[in-house]
Every structure is written in C-alpha cells, then in structure tokens.
C-alpha positions as CSV (number, residue, x, y, z in Angstrom):
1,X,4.2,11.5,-12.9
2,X,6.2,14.3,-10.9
3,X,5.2,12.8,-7.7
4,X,5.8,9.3,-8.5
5,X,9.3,10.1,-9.3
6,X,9.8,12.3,-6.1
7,X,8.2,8.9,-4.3
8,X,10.8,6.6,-5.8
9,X,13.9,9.2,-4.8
10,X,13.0,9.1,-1.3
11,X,12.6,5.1,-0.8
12,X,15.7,4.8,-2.3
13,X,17.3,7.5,-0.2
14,X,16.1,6.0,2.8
15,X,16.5,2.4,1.7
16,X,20.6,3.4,1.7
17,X,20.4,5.2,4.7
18,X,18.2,1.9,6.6
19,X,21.4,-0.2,4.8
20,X,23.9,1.4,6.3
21,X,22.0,2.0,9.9
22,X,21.0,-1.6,9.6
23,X,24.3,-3.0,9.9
24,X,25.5,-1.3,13.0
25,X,22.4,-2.0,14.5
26,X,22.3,-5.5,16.4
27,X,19.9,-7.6,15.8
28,X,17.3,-7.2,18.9
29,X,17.2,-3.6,18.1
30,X,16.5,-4.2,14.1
31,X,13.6,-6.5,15.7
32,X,12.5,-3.8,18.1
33,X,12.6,-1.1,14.8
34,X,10.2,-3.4,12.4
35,X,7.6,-4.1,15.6
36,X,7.5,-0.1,16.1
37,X,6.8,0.1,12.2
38,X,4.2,-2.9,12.6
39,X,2.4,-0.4,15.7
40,X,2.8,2.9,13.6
41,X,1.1,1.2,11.0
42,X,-1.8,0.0,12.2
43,X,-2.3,3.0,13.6
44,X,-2.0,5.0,10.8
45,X,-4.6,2.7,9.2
46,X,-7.2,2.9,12.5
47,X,-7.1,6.5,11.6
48,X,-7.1,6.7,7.9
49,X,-10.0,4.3,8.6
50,X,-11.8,6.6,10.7
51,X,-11.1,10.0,9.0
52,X,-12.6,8.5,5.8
53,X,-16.0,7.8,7.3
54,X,-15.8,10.7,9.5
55,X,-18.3,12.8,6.4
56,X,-19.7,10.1,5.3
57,X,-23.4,9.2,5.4
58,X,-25.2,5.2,5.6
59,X,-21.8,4.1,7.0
60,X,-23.1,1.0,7.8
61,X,-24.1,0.3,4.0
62,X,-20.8,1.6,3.0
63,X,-19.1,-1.2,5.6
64,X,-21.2,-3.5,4.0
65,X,-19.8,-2.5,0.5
66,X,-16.7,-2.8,1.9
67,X,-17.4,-6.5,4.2
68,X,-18.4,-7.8,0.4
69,X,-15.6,-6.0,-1.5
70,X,-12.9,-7.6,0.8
71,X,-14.4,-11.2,0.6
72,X,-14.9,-10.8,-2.9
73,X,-11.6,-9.6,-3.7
74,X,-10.0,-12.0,-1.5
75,X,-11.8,-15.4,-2.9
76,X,-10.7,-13.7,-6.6
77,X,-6.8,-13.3,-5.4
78,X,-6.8,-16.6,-3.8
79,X,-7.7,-17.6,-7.1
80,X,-5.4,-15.7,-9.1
81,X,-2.9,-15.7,-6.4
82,X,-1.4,-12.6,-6.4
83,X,0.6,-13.2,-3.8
84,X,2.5,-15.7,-5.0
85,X,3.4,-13.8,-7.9
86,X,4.4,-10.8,-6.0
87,X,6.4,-13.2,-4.0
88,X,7.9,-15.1,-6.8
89,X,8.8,-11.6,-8.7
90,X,10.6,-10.7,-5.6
91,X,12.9,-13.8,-5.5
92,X,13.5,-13.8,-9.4
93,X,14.6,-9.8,-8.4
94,X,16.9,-11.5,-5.7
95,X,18.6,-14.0,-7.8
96,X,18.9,-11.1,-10.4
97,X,20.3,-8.5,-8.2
98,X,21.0,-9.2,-4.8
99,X,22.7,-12.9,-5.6
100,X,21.8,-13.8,-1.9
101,X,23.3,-17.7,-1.1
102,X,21.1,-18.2,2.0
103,X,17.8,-19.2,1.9
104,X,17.3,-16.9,5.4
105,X,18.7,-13.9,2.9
106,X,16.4,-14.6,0.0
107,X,13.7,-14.9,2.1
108,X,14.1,-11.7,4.0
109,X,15.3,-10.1,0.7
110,X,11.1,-11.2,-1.1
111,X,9.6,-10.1,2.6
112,X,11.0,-6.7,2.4
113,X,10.0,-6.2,-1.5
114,X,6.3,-7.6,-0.5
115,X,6.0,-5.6,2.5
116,X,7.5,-2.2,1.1
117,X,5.6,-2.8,-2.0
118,X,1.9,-3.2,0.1
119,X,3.0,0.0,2.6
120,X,4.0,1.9,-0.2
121,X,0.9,1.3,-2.8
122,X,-2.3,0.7,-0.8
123,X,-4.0,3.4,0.9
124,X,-5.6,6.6,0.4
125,X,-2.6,9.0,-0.5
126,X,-1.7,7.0,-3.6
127,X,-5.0,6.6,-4.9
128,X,-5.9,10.7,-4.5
129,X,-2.5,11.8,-4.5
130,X,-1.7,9.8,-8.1
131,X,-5.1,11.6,-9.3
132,X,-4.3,14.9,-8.2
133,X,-1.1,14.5,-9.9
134,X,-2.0,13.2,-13.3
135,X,-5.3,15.2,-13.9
136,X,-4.1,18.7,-12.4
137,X,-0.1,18.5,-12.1
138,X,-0.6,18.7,-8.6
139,X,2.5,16.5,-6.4
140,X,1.6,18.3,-3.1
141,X,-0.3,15.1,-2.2
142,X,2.2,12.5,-3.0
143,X,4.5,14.7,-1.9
144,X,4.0,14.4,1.9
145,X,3.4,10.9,0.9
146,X,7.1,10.5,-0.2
147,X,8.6,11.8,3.0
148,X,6.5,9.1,5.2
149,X,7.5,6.7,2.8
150,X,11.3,7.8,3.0
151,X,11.1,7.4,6.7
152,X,9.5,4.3,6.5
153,X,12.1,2.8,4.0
154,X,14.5,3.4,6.3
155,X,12.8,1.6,9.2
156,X,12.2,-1.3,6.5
157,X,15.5,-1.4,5.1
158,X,17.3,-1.2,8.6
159,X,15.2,-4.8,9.1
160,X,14.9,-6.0,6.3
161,X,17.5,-5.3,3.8
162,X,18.1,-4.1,-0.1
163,X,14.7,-5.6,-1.2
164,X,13.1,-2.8,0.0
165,X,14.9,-0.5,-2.4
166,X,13.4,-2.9,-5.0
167,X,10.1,-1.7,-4.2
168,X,10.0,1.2,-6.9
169,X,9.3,-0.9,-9.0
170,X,6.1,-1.6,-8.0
171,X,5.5,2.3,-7.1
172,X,6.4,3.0,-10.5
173,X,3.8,0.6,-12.3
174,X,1.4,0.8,-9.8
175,X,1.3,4.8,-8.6
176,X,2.5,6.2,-12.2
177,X,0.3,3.8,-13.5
178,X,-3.0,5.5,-11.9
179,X,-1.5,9.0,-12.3
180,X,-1.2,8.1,-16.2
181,X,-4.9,6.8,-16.1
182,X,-6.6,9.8,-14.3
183,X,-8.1,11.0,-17.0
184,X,-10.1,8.1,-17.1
185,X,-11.2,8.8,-13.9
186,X,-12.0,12.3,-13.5
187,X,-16.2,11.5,-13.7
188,X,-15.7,9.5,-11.1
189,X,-14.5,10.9,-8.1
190,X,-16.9,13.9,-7.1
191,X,-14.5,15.1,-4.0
192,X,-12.3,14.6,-1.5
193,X,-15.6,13.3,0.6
194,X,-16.5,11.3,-2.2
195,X,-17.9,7.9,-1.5
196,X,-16.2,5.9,-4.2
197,X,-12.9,7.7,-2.4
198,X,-14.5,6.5,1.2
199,X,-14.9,2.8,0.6
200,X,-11.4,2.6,-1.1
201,X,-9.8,4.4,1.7
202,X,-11.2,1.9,4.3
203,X,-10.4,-1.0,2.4
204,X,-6.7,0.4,1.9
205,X,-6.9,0.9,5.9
206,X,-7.7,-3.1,6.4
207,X,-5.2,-4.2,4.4
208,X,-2.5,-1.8,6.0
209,X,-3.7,-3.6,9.3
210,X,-3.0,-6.7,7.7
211,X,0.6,-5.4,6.8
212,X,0.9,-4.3,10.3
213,X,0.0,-8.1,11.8
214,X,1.9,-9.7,9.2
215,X,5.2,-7.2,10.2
216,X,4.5,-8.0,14.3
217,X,4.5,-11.8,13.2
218,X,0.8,-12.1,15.5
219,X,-1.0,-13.4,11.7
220,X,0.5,-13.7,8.0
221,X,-1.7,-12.0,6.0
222,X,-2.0,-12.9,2.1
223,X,-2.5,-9.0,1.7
224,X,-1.5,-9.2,-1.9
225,X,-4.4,-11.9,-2.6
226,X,-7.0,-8.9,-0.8
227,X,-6.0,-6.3,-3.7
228,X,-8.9,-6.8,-6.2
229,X,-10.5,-5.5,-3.0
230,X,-9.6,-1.8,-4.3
231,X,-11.6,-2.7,-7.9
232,X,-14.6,-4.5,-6.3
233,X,-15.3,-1.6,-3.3
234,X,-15.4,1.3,-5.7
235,X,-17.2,-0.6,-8.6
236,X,-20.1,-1.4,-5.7
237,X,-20.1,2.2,-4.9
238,X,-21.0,3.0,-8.8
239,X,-23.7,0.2,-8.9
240,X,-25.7,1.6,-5.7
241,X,-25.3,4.8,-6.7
242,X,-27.0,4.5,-9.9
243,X,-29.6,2.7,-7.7
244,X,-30.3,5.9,-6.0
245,X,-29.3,4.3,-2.5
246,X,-28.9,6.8,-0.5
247,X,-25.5,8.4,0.8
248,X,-24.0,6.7,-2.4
C-alpha cells in the first residue's frame, strides 16, 4: 500500500497547487491547459498501446480478445451503469464538501472527480505497479506513476477545480484495493510480457483515448460504463490459454 499512499500525496499536492494556479489563470488559458492534457493523453495511450504489443505474438487474436472484451464490457456497464454511479458519487461528494450553489460549479466539480478518477486508475502502471507493490513491497512502479499523476492533477485542477483532489478516493479503493489482492494474483501474471498483462494494457490505452476525446469535448465517452472491459480481456486471455491457442 506504500505506493498507493505516495499516489494520493501527490494528487493532492498538485490538486492545491492546480487551485491556486487555476485562479490567476484566465479562463482561455485554463481551456488551452485541459486541451494540452486531452493531447498528452492520447498520446500517452497510442504508446502504452503500442509498447504492450510490441513482444507480443498472434496480435491480431489478442485485438480480437480485446474488440470482444470492450463490447462485452461496455453492453455490461451500460447495463449496470457505472457511470452514472460514478457521476452521482461525485455530486453527493459536491453537496458534501464543496457546497457548490451553481449548477455550472457542480457540474464541473463531478467532471473533474470522473475524469481524475478514469486518468488516475485505468492503465497499465496501476494494474502492474499495484502488483508489484502488494506481492513484493516494491513502489518503484507506482512511484513514477505518482509523479505523472501529480503533474497531471495540477493540469486537472487548474481546469477543473477541487473535485479533482476528490479523486483519492477512488485511487484508494481502486489501486490499494488491487495491491491488497495481489496475492490472489501472483499465478497469473507470468511477466512483464505477459499476455493477460498485454490485453489489459491495451484496453486501459482505449479507454485513456476515450478520456482524452471526452477532455477535447470532440466525443463524450461513457468511459466508466467500458470498465468491466479490464475483467472480461484478461479472463478471455485465461480461457484461450488453457485452449492451447497459441501466443496465449
């Protein structure tokens, strides 16, 4: 849980720093910050994309795994609706804590707890990084991972406010969560170049490229709703491999 808690330290740190930046910032600028952040991360998920097939073998079966994994997921979070809910727990945070009166303030108050919360949780480094830390002590991972994630709360919070900070929250459940759980997990991962690893890592890049479209306002993304995603890719992985398909 080391890492976690280093995580959670540095989004706060740089949510107060993006607070007080934000507000002597005017308002094209904070506009001109979020669309970088929208850029930088779909490029950072192009080539989180790319370096986890880079070893892999059969990639076209694995995109295939991971085609049906994202559909599947999606039709099962439409269902369940997670993004509501993620949505919902960030207004009920808002009328908790942040006692916004505008509807414009509430609304940018859930948008930065969603957001932060997807950026923050899906992707490669949380899944390996939370593993390394929980089965070996190892934070080095998660880490480096808290310094992007500083940076980035900064950019967030400059845009779009406190609910940002609020975002630990969801690190905490969903990061300490996995790195509490590894043990459970050790038999399956086999390596860094593991496929299990592979498929989840290029999911986590096409929702981060759904983050990044829903942040330049060119498509919003039910990201949340895609998160079952992460189960369905990896248990698809298992079930081929015990097929004997090969590069599984």
């Amino acid at each position: 849980m080391t890492g976690t808690l280093i995580n959670i330290i540095t989004v706060l740190v740089g949510t107060a720093m993006g607070m007080l930046l934000g507000n002597r910032l005017p308002a094209r600028i904070r506009e001109t910050v979020l669309d970088g952040l929208g850029l930088s991360t779909i490029a950072y998920a192009i080539l989180s994309l790319v370096d986890g097939m880079s070893q892999q073998a059969n990639v076209p079966a694995k995109f295939i795994v991971v085609l049906l994994a994202v559909l599947t997921g999606g039709i099962v979070g439409e269902w369940i609706n997670i993004d509501a809910a993620l949505s919902r727990f960030g207004g009920w945070l808002e009328r908790k804590f942040a006692r916004s009166d505008e509807a414009a303030g509430a609304a940018r108050f859930v948008r930065g707890y969603v957001a932060a919360s997807l950026v923050f949780c899906v992707g490669p480094m949380t899944i390996l990084g939370s593993i390394s830390d929980g089965l070996r002590g190892d934070f080095a991972l998660l880490s480096i991972k808290s310094t992007l994630d500083g940076f980035a709360a900064l950019a967030f919070a400059a845009s779009l406010g406190i609910g940002v900070g609020f975002s630990v929250i969801t690190i905490l459940l969903f990061q300490g969560g996995i790195s509490l759980g590894a043990g459970l997990l050790q038999n399956v991962f086999s390596g860094p170049a593991d496929p299990v690893l592979a498929v989840l890592s290029a999911i986590g890049a096409l929702l981060i490229i759904g983050i990044g479209l829903s942040l330049l306002e060119i498509k919003r993304v039910r990201v949340a709703n895609f998160l079952p995603a992460l189960l369905a890719g990896p248990l698809g992985v298992l079930v081929l491999r015990a097929l004997g398909v090969a590069g599984f």
